[in-house]
C-alpha positions as CSV (number, residue, x, y, z in Angstrom):
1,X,-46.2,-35.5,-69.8
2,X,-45.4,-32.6,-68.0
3,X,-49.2,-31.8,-67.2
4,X,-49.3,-35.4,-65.8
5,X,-46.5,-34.5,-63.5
6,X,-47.8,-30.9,-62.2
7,X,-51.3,-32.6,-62.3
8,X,-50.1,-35.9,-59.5
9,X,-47.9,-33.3,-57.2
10,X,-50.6,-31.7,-55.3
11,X,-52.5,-34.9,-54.7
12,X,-51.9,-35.0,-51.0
13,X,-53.2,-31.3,-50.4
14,X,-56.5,-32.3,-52.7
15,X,-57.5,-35.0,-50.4
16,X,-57.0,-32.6,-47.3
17,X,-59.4,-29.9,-48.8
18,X,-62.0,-32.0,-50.6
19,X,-62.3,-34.0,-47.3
20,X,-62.8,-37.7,-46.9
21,X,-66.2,-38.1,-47.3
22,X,-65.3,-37.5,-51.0
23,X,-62.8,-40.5,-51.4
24,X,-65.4,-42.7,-52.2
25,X,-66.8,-40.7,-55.3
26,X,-62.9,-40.4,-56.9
27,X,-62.9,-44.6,-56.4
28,X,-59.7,-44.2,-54.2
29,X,-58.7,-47.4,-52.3
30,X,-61.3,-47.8,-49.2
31,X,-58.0,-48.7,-46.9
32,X,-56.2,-45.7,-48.2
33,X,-58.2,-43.3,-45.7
34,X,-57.4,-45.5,-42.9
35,X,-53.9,-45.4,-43.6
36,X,-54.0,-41.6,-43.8
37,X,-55.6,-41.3,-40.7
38,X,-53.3,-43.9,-39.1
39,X,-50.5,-41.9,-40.3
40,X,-51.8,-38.7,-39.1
41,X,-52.9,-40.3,-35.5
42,X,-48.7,-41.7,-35.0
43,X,-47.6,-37.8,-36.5
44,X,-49.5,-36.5,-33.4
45,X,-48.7,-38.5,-31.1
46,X,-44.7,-38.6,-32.1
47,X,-45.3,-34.5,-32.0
48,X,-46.8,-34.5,-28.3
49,X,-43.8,-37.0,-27.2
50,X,-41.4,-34.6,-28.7
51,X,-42.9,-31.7,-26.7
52,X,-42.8,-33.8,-23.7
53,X,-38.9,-34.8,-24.1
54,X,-38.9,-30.8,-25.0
55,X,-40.2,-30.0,-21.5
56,X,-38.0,-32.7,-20.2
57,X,-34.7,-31.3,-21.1
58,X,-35.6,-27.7,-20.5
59,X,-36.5,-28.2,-17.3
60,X,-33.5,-29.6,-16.2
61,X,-31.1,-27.0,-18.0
62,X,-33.1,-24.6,-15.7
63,X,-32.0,-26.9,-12.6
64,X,-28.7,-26.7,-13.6
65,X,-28.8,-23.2,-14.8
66,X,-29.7,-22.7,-10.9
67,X,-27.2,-25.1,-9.2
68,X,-24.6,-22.5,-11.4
69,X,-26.1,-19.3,-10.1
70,X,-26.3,-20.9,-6.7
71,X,-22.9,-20.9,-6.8
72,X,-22.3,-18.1,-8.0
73,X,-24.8,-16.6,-4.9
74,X,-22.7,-18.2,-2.2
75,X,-19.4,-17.2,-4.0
76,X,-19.8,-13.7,-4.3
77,X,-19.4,-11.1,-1.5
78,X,-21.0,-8.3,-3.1
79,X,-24.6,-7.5,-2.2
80,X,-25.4,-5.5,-5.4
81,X,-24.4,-9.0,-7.5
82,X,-26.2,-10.9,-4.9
83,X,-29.5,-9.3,-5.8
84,X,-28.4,-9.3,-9.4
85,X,-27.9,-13.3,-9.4
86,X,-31.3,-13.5,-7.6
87,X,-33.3,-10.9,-9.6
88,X,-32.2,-13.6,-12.8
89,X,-33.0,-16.8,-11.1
90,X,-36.5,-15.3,-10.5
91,X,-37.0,-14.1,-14.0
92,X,-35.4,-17.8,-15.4
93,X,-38.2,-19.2,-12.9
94,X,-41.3,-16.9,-14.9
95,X,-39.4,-17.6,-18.0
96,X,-39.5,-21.6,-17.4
97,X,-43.4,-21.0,-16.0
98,X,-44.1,-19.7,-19.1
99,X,-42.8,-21.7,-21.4
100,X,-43.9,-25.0,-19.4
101,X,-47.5,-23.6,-20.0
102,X,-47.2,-23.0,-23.6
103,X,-45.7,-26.2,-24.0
104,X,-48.6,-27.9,-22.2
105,X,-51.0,-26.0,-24.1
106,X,-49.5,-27.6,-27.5
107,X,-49.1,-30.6,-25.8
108,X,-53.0,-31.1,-25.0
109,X,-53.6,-29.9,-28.8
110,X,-51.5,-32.4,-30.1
111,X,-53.1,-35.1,-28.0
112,X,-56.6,-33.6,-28.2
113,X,-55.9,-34.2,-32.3
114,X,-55.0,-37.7,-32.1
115,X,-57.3,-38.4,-29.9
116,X,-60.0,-37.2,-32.8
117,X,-58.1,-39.3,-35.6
118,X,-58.1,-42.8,-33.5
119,X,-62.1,-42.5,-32.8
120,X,-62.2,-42.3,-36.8
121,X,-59.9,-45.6,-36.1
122,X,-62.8,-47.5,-34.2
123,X,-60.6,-50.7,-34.4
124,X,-58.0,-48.8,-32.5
125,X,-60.5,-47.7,-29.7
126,X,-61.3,-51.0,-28.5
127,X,-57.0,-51.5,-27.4
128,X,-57.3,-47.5,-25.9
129,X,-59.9,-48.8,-23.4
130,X,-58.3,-51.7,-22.8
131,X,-57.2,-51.5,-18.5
132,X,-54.7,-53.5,-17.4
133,X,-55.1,-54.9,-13.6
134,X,-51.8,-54.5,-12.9
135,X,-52.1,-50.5,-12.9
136,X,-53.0,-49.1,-9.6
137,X,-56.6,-47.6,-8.8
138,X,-54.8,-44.1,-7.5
139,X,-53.8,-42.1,-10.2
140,X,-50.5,-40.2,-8.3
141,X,-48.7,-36.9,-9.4
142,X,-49.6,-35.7,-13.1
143,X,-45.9,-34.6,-14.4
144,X,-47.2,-30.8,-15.9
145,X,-47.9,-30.0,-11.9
146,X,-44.4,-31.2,-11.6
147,X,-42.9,-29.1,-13.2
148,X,-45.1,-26.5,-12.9
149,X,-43.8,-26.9,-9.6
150,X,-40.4,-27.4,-10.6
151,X,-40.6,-23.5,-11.7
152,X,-42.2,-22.3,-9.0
153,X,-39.1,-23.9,-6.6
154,X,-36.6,-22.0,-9.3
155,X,-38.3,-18.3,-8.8
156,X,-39.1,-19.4,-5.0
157,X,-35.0,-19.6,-4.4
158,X,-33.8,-17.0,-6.3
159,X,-37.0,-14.9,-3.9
160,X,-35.3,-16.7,-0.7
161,X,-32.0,-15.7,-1.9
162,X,-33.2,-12.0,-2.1
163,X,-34.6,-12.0,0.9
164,X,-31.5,-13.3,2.5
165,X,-29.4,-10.7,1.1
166,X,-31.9,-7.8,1.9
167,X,-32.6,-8.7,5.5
168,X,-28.4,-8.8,6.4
């Protein structure tokens, strides 16, 4: 009973490493694949929509990080802190930079992957090329250039900031 048990645990990881070209020859359920796959296609895409809400909210705590240290710029009468507060608004800037490119690289992994697991879907590839004609022919702003842009405009004003404070 107990081999049974041990024996029925690890039944997920032996489809992943014998592959599916083997269900067949264990005489599995022909839909079960498709449902795997499915499955796997909806955990990459929920992962890439996560990353994109992820982006999302980090890039606005680093807009409101910079309203604060704004503030705290035009607030402040001392020129050492003035170069301080701009010093950290450029380094937040790289910081945000940084991580909006690491989280673009994942995000292009994880869309790259289901991508690969809905053309094993062929049913599901007929609604992916599937254009409505209500969407315009111009494609418009891609959102990672936004805020790729978005952190380039953070290290740009804590640089104008310096610069303000150096040239008095």
């Amino acid at each position: 009973m107990v081999e049974a048990i041990v024996r029925h645990r690890p039944f997920a990881r032996e489809l992943r490493l014998e592959g599916f070209s083997q269900l067949k020859e264990r005489g599995l359920d022909p839909g079960l694949k498709t449902r795997m796959v499915f499955d796997y296609y909806k955990q990459e895409r929920e992962e890439f929509a996560n990353l994109s809400r992820e982006r999302t909210s980090l890039s606005l705590q680093f807009l409101v990080v910079l309203g604060a240290l704004g503030y705290a710029f035009f607030q402040s009468s001392s020129v050492i802190l003035k170069l301080g507060i701009s010093g950290v608004i450029v380094i937040l800037g790289l910081l945000g930079l940084m991580t909006n490119i690491s989280l673009e690289r994942e995000m292009r992994v994880h869309v790259a992957r289901a991508r690969a697991a809905r053309k094993d879907l062929g049913f599901l590839e007929e609604f992916a090329d599937a254009k409505p004609e209500s969407l315009q022919s111009s494609k418009g702003i891609r959102q990672d250039k936004l805020y790729f842009a978005t952190m380039f405009l953070v290290m740009l004003v804590g640089l104008i900031f310096a610069l303000t404070v150096i040239v008095k």
